[in-house]
N, C-alpha and C positions, 0 to 999 in steps of 0.2 A: 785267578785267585781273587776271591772280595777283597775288596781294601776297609770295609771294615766290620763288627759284627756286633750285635747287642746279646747278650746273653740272659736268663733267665733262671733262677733255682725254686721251684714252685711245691710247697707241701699240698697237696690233696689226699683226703681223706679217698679210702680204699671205694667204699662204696660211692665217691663222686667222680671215679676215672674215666666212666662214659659221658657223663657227664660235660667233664671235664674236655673230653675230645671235642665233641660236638662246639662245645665256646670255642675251641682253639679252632675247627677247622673254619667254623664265620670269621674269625680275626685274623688269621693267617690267610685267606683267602684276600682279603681285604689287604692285609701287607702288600700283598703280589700286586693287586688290581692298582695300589697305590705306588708300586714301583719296586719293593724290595726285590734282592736276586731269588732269593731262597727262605724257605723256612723248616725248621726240625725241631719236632717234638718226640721227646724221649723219656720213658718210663724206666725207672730204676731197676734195676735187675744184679746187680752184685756192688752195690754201695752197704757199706757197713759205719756201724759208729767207729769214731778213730779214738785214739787217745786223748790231743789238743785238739783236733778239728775234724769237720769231716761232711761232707754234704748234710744228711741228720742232723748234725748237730748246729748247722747254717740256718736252718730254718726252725730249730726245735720242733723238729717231727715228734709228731707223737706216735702210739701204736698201732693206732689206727689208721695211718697214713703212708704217702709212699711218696719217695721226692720225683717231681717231674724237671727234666732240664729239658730247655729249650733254646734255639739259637735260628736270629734272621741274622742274613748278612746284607750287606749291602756296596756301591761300588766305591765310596767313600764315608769321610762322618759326615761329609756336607750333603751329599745324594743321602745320608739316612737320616739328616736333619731333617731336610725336605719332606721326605718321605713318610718320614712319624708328624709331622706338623699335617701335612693331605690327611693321613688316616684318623689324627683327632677330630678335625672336621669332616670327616665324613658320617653323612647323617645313617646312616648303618650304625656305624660303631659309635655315633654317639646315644644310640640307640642301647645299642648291649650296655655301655658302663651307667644309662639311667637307672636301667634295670637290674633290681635289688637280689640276683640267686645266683652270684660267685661262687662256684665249685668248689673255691678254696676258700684259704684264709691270705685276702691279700698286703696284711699289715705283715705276715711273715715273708712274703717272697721277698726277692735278692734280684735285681738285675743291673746290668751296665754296659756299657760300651766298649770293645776294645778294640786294638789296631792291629791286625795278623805282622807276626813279626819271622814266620820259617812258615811252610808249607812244601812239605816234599810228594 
């Protein structure tokens, strides 16, 4: 089991999901090459708005968008400290975030850190 994981909640407009992939698999590629265990990228398929909250409503999706969730893991927080500190400098990817044509909107996304607490 990772010991630990970052997570992601990403609105991307309909029309930039290819897009979309193609960033993710340069940066996810790059997590790996930098150390992470694993990477998942997942397009929404039965998220609905909730009453108080709800994926949609985490990102104010709009209509023309679809929420992407995504998750590395890693073997600890401190192997994913590491590991995200290698990947900002790496001149790849600081390549991608010079460059101005973000698939999404990244003032909306959500991500953070957590600590697997059950895994059966």
């Amino acid at each position: 089991m990772a010991g630990y994981v970052d997570g992601f909640v990403v609105p991307v407009p309909k029309k930039n999901v290819k897009a979309y992939l193609a960033m993710a698999k340069k940066i996810d590629k790059l997590w790996i090459k930098c150390g992470a265990l694993s990477v998942m990228e997942c397009v929404a398929d039965d998220v609905k708005p909730g009453k108080m909250t709800s994926f949609p409503q985490s990102v104010k999706l709009k209509k023309d968008e679809v929420v992407v969730f995504s998750y590395v893991t890693f073997k600890s927080r401190k192997h994913r400290d590491a590991v995200n500190k290698k990947l900002m400098h790496d001149p790849a990817m600081i390549k991608m975030m010079d460059e101005d044509d973000m698939p999404f909107d990244g003032m909306r996304m959500i991500w953070g850190g957590f600590k697997p607490i059950l895994k059966l």
